[in-house]
C-alpha positions in Angstrom: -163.0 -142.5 -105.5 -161.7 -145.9 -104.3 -159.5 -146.4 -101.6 -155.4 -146.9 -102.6 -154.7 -150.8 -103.6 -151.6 -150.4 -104.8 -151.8 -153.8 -107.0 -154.5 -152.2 -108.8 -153.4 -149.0 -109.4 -156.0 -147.5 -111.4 -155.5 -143.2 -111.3 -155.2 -141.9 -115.2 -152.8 -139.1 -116.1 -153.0 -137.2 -118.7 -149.3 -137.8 -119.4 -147.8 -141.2 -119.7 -144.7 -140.1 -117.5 -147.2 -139.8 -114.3 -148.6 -142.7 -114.1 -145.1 -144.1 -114.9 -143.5 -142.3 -111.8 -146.3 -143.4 -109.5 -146.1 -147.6 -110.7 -142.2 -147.2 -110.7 -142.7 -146.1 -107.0 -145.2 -148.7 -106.5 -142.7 -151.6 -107.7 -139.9 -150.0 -105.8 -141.0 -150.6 -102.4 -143.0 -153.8 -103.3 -139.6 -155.0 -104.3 -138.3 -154.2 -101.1 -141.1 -155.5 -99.4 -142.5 -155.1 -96.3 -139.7 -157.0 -93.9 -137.0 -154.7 -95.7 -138.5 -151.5 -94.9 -139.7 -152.9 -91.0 -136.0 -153.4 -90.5 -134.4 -150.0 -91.8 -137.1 -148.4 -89.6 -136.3 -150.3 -86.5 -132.4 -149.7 -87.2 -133.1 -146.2 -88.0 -130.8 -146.6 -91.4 -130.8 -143.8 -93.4 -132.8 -144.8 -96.8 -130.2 -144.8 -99.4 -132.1 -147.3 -102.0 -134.9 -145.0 -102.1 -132.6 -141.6 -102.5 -130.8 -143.7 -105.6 -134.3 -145.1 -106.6 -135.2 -141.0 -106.9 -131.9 -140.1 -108.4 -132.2 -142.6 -111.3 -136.0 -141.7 -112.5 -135.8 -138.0 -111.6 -138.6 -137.9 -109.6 -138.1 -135.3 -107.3 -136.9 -133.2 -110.5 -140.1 -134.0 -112.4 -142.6 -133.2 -109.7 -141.0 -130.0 -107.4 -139.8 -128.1 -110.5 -141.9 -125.3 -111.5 -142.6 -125.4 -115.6 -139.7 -123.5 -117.4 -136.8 -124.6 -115.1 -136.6 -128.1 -115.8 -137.3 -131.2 -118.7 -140.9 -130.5 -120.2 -142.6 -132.7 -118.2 -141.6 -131.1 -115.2 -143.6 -128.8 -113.6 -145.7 -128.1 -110.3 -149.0 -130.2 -110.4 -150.3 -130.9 -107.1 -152.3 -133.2 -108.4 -149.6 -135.8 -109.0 -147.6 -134.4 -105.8 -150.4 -135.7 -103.7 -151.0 -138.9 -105.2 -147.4 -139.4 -105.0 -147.5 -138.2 -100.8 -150.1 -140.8 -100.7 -148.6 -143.6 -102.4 -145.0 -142.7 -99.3 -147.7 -142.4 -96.9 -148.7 -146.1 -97.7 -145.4 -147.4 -97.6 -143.9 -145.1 -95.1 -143.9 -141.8 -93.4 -140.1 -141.4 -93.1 -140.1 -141.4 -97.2 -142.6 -139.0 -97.4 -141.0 -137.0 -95.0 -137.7 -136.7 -97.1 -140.4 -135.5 -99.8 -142.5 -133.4 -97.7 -139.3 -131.7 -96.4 -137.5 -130.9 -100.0 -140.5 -129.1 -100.8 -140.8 -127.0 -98.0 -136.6 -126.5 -99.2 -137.3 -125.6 -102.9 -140.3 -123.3 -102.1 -138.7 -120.3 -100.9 -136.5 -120.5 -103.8 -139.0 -120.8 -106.8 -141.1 -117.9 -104.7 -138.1 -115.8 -104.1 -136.8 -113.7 -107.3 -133.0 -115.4 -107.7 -133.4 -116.9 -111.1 -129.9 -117.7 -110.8 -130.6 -120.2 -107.7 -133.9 -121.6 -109.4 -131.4 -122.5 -112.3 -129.3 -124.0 -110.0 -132.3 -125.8 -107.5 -133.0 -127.0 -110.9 -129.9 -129.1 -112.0 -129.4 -129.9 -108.1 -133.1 -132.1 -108.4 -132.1 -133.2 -111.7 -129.1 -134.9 -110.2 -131.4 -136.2 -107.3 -130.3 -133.8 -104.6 -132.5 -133.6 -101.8 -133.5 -130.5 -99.8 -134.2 -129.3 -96.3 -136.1 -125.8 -94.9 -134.7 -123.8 -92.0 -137.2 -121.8 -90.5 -137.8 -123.2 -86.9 -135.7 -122.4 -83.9 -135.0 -124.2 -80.9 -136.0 -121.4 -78.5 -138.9 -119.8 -80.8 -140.6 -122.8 -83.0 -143.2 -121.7 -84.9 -143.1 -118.3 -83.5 -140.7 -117.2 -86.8 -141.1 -113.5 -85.7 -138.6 -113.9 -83.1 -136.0 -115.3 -85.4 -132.4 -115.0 -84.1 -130.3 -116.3 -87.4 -128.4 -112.7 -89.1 -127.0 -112.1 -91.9 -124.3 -110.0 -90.7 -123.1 -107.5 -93.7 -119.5 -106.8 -94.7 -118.1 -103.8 -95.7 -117.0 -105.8 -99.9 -121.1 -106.3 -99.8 -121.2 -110.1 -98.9 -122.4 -111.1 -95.7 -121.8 -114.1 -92.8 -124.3 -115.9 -91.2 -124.6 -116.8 -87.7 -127.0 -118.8 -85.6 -128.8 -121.9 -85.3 -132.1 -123.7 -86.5 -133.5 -126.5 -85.5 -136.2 -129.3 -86.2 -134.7 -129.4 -90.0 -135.8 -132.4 -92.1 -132.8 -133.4 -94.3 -130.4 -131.2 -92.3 -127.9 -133.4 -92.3 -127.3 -134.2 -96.5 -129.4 -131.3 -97.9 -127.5 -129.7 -101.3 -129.2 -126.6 -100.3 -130.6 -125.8 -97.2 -133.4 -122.5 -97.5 -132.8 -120.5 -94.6 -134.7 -118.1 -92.6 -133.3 -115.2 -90.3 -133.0 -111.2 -90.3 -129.9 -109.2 -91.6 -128.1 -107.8 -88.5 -128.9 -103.9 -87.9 -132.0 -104.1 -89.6 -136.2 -105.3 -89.8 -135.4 -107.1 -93.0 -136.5 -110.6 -93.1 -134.4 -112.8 -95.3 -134.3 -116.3 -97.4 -130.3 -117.3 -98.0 -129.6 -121.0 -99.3 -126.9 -122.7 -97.9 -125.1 -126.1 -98.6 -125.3 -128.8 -95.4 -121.7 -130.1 -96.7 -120.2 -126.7 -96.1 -117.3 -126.5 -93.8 -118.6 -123.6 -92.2 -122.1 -125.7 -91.7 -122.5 -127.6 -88.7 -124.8 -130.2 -88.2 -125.0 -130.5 -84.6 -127.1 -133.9 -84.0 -130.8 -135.5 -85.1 -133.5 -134.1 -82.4 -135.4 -137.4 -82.5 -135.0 -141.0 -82.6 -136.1 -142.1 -85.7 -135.3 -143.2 -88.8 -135.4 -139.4 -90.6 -132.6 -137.2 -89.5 -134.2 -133.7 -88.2 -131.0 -131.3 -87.8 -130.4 -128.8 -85.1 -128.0 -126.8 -86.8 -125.3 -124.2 -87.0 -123.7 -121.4 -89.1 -120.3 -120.7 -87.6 -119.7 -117.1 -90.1 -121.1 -118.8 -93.2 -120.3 -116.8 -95.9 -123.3 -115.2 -98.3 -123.1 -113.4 -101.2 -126.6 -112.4 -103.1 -125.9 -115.6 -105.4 -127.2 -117.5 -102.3 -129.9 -115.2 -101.5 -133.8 -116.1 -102.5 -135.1 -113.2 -101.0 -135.2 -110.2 -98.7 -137.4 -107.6 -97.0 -141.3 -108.5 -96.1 -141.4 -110.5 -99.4 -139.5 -112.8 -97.4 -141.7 -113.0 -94.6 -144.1 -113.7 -97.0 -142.8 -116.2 -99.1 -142.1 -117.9 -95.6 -145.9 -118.4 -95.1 -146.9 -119.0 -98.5 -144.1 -122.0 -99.2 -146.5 -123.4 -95.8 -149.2 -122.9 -97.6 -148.4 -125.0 -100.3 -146.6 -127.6 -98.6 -148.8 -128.2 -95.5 -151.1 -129.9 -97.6 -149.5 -132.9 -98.1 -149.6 -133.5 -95.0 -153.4 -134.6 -94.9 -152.4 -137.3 -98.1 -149.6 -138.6 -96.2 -152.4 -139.4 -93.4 -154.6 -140.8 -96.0 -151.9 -143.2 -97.4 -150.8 -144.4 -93.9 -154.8 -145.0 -92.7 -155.1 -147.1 -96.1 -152.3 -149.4 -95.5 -153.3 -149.9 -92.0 -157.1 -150.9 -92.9 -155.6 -153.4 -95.7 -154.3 -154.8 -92.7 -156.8 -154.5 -90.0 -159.7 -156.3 -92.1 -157.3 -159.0 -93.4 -156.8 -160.0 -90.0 -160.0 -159.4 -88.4 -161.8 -161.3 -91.2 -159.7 -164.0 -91.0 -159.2 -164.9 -86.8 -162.2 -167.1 -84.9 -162.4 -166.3 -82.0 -165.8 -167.8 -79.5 -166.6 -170.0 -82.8 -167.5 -166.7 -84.8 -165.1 -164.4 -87.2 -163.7 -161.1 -85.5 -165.9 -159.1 -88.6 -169.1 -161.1 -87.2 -169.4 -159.2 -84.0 -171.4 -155.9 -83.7 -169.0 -153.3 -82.4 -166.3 -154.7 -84.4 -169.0 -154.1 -87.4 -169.5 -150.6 -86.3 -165.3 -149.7 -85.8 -164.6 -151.1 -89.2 -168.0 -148.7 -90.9 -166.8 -145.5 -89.1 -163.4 -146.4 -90.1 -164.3 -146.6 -93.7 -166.4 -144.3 -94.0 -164.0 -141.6 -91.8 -161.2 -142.3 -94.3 -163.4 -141.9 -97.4 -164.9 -138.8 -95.8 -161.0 -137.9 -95.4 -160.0 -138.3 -98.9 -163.4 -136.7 -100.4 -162.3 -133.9 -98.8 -159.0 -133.4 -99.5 -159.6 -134.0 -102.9 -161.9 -131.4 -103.5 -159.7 -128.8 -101.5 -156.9 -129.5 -104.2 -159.3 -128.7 -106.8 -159.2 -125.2 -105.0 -155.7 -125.3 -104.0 -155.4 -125.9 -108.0 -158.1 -123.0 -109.3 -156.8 -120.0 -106.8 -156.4 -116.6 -108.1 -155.8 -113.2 -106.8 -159.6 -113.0 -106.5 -160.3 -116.4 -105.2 -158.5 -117.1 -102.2 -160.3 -119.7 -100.7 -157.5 -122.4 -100.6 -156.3 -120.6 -97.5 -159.7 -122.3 -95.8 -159.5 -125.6 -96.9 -155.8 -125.8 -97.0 -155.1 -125.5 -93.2 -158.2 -127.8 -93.2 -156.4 -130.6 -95.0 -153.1 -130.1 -92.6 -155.5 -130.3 -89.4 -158.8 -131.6 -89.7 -157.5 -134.6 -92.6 -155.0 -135.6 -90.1 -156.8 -135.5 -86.7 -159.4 -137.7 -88.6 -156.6 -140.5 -89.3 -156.1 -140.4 -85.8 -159.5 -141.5 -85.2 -159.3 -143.7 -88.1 -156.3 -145.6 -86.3 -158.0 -145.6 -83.3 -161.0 -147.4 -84.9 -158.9 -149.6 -86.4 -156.6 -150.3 -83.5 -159.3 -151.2 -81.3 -160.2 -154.4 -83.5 -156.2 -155.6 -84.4 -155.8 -155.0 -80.0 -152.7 -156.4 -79.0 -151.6 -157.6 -82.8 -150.9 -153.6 -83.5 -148.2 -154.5 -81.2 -146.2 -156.9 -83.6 -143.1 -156.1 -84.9 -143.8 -157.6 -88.6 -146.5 -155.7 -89.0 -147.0 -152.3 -91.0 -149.7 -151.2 -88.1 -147.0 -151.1 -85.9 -145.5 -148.0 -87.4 -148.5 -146.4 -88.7 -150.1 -145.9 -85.1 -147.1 -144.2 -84.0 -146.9 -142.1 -87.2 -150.1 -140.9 -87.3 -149.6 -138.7 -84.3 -146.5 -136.8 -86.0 -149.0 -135.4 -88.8 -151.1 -132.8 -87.0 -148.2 -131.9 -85.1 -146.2 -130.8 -88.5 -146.3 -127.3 -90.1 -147.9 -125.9 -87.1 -150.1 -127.5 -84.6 -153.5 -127.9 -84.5 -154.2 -124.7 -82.2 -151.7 -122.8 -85.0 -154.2 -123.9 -87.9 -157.4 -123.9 -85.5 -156.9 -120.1 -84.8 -156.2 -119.7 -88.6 -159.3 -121.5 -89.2 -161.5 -119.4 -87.5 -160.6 -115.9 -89.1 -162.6 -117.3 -92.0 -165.9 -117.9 -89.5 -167.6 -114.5 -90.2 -167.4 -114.3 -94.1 -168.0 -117.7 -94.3 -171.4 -117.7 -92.8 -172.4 -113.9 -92.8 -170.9 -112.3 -96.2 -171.3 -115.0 -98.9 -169.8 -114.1 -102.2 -170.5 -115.3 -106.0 -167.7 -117.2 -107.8 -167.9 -119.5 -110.9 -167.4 -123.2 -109.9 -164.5 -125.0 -109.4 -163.8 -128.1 -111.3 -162.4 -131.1 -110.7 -158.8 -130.2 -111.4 -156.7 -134.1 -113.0 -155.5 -131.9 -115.6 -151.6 -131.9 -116.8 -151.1 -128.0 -116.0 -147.7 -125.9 -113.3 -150.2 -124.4 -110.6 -148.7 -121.0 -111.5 -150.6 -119.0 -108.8 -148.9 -120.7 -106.3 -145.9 -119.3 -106.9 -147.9 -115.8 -106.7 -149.8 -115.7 -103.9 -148.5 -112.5 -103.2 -148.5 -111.0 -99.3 -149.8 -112.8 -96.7 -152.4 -110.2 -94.6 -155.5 -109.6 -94.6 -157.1 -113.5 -93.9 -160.4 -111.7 -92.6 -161.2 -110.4 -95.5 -161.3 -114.0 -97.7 -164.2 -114.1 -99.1 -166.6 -117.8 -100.0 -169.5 -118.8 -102.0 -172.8 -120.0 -100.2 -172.2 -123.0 -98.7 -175.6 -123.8 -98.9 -175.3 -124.1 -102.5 -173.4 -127.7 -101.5 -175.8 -128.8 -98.5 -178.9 -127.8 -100.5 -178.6 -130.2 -103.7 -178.4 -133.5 -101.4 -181.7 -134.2 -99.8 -180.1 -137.7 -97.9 -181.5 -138.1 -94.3 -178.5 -137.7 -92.2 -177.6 -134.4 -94.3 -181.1 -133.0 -93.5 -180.4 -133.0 -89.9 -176.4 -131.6 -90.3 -177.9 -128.9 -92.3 -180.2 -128.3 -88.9 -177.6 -128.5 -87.0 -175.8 -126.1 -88.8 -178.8 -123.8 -88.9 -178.9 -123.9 -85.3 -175.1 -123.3 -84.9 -175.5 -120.0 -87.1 -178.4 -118.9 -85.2 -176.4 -119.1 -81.9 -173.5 -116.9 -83.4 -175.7 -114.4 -84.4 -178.0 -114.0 -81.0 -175.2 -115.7 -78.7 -171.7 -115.1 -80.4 -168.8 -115.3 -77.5 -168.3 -112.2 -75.4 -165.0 -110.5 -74.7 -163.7 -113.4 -72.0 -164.8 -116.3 -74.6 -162.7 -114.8 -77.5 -159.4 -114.7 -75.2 -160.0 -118.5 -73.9 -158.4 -120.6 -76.8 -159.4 -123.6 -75.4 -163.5 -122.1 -75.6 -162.7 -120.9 -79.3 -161.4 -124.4 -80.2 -164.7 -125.9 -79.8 -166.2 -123.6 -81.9 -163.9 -124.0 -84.4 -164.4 -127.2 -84.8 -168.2 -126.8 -85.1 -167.5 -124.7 -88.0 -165.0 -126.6 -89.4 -167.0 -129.8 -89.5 -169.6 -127.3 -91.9 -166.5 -126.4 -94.1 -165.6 -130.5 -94.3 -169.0 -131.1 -95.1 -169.5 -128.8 -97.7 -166.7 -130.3 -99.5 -168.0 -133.7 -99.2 -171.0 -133.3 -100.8 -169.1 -130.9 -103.6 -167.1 -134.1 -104.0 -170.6 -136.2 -104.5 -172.2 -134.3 -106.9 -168.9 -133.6 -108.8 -167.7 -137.7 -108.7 -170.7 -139.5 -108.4 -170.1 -140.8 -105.0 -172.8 -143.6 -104.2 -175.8 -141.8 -102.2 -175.9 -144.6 -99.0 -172.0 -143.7 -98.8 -172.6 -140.0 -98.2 -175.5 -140.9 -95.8 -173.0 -143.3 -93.6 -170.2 -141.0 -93.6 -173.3 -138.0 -92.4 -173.9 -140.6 -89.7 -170.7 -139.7 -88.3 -170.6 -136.8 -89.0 -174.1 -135.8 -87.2 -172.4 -137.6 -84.1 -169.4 -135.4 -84.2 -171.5 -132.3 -84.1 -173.2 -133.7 -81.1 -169.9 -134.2 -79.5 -168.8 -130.9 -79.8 -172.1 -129.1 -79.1 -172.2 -131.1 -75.8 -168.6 -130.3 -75.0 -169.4 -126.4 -75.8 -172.5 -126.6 -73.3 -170.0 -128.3 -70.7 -167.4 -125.2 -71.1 -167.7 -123.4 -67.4 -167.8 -119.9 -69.6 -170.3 -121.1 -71.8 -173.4 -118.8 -71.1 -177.4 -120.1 -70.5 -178.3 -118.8 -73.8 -175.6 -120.7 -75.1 -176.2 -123.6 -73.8 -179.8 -123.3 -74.5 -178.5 -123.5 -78.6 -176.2 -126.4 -78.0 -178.9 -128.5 -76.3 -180.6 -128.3 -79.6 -177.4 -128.9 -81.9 -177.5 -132.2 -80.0 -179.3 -134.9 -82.6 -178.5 -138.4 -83.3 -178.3 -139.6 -87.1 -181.0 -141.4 -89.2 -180.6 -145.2 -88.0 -180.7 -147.3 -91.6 -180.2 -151.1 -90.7 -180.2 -151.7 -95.2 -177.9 -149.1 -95.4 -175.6 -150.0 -92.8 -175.4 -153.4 -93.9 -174.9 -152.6 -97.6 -171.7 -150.0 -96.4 -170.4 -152.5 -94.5 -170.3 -155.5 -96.8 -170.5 -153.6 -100.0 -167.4 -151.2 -98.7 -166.2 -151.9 -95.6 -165.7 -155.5 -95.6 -164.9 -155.9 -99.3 -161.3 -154.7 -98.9 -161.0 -158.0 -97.5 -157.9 -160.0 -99.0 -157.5 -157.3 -101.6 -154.2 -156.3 -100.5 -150.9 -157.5 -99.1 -147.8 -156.6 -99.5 -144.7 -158.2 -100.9 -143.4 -159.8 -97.8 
């Protein structure tokens, strides 16, 4: 599983139109090159070659349309969604963003039960419409409960909406804009899709000074009829959460993608400048930035990889995409951010330079965990999962590794949203237990040790209301999840062993972190503290295989990519 060199773009499809879509991509913004797309993001120009580039090879059409509403190659593979959030992550978040956001537009719609306005969603990608989602308020972000957009019925059986949103992607040249709110008089939730060219539609102004236009705004009395509606009742609410579901994942390729084109730039340059008569990549620390780099963003992409797999293989009966899918949103991203910070430390005061693709990729790289929730949203998420997934294992067949050419049906079936307790997971031990490499041993103690201490020393009554307490935690268990995944993705892609051992170096170290931090808490008790003194361990020092990752990985991406200037 090799790191994205667009030159070499090696990913097989089972369809020729794939791969097609991704190389076409590939040579669009190659074509445009590097100074082209530095200077529409300084000037903040709304990308019009890339909306025409879209247009004219259907691409939106052929990836966000569900099988049966669309050409036959069409149809929802996230698979090839992914790769292609990667390949816009590489090139440019404000790209992916447009994709990320018509998504999140078009999934209420193919959730909702309107086949008329799939039909019409349809021939709107097909003529390279984009699309925008209005759930967010100005007064109530994420908090949707307290949603103040009405449908306000009329006595012929229409209805007018009335009220704002805000923080909407695409909001201001969206065909259709899915919107969330409540019909006046009543508890019903609703989904109504509206046009952003309406006359009745007011886009009030972009929230943020960029080069992607995120709408606040208004329906002034917008007139609905069911035509326009996806969805109402609690199916609404639902479909709400689930379209996050499936779109929030994207999120942790985008960071992938970004991280990539930033390390084809980071070892180019370090590899290249003398500085005290030896090479930047010659000294020690730099050394050890550009392996934990490496190996963070492999460990990344390992990851998410295998959490599509279940994304991909979910059921009614196996729900355990609802783990690892926050997990890609928060714990993928947060790990670009160290990742960039790795990397940043060695470019220093060159990640300041205008011509530069770093130069927008560390400010980027921040706006990912903060997207479809932040990380305390998917951290207290996360740990709803923490009993089952250490106390009440279950048995499931094994997931595969899921390339194949197939709509991810379930998806658009997830059904209602309670109940996240009661998700159930296989043995994660299973995963730890067929790799026997040294820095796994001790993770797997640590782990051991972690489980012990929420068993005799789980957090009382005051612990469970401090977020901030339960957010260390979290990530203590989380960093078991992301580990399990890892190795699933070793035995599963034959992933060379001293890789997995260099990325458990890490990995070790980032328990340690978190144990200390945990023992530092003012609430933690003496019996806890007691358990996190022993989670404390350093890694397995291997001077052969640090040296092999490091020249054999690390420093081999060295001149293997630039792009077209």
């Amino acid at each position: 599983m090799h790191l994205l060199n667009p030159k070499e773009f090696a990913q097989s499809y089972p369809d020729k139109e794939t791969k097609q879509i991704m190389l076409k991509t590939i040579d669009f913004f190659e074509g445009m090159g590097l100074a082209k797309t530095k200077a529409d993001y300084e000037s903040r120009r709304w990308y019009t070659e890339f909306l025409e580039f879209n247009k004219k090879e259907q691409i939106f059409a052929t990836l966000l349309t569900p099988k049966g509403y669309g050409k036959k190659s069409a149809r929802w593979d996230t698979s090839r969604i992914t790769d292609f959030a990667e390949i816009l992550g590489f090139y440019g978040l404000t790209y992916w963003y447009c994709f990320q956001v018509s998504a999140l537009g078009v999934g209420p719609i193919f959730l909702g039960s309107n086949e008329a306005l799939k039909k019409k969603t349809a021939a709107l990608l097909k003529e390279g419409e984009i699309f925008a989602f209005g759930l967010s308020e100005k007064e109530h972000g994420a908090d949707i409960y307290s949603s103040e957009m009405k449908l306000i019925p009329q006595k012929d059986g229409t209805y007018l909406a009335r009220g704002e949103k805000y923080y909407i992607g695409n909001g201001n040249k969206a065909a259709l804009v899915s919107t969330f709110g409540k019909v006046e008089g009543t508890d019903d939730y609703v989904f109504f899709a509206v046009d952003s060219q309406h006359e009745k539609y007011e886009c009030i102004k972009n929230v943020i000074n960029n080069q992607d236009y995120v709408a606040n705004y208004r329906l002034n009395d917008y007139p609905i009829t069911k035509d326009d509606i996806s969805e109402i009742g609690h199916k609404a609410w639902d479909d709400s959460l689930n379209t996050i579901n499936v779109m929030k994942f994207n999120l942790g390729f985008a960071s992938i993608g970004i991280c990539t084109h930033a390390y084809h730039e980071t070892i180019d340059h370090a590899s290249n400048r003398r500085l005290f008569d030896h090479y930047v990549t010659d000294f020690v620390h730099i050394k050890q930035l550009f392996v934990d780099a490496y190996t963070r963003l492999t460990a990344m992409k390992l990851f998410a990889h295998r959490a599509r797999d279940y994304m991909r293989s979910a059921s009614e009966d196996d729900r355990r995409y609802l783990l690892f899918n926050p997990m890609v949103k928060m714990k993928v991203t947060t790990q670009g951010e160290e990742v960039m910070n790795n990397l940043w430390d060695v470019m220093a005061a060159k990640g300041f330079e205008k011509d530069l693709y770093f130069e927008n990729a560390v400010i980027d790289i921040r706006a990912l965990p903060k997207l479809e929730g932040t990380v305390h949203v998917n951290m207290a998420l996360i740990v709803k999962f923490m009993a089952n997934y250490f106390f009440k294992p279950a048995k499931y067949d094994d997931v595969p590794v899921r390339r194949d050419g197939v709509n991810d049906d379930f998806l658009f079936n997830q059904g209602i949203t309670k109940g996240l307790g009661k998700t159930r997971f296989h043995d994660y031990n299973l995963a730890y237990d067929k790799c026997k490499l040294p820095n796994v041993s001790i993770f797997k103690k640590q782990i051991a040790i972690f489980k012990k201490m929420l068993m005799v020393a789980r957090p009382n009554k005051n612990q469970v209301k401090d977020i901030d307490f339960l957010l260390i935690v979290g990530e203590l268990f989380t960093l078991v999840a992301y580990g399990q995944l890892i190795l699933e993705s070793w035995d599963k892609n034959e992933i060379d062993d001293d890789l997995i051992d260099q990325i458990f170096d890490f990995m070790v170290r980032d328990f340690s972190k978190y144990a200390l931090q945990l023992y530092s808490k003012t609430s933690s008790t003496r019996v806890q503290q007691v358990f996190c003194q022993v989670m404390i361990s350093k890694p397995k020092r291997d001077a052969r295989r640090f040296e092999r990752i490091l020249n054999d990985f690390a420093y081999a991406k060295k001149d293997a990519y630039v792009m077209n200037p």
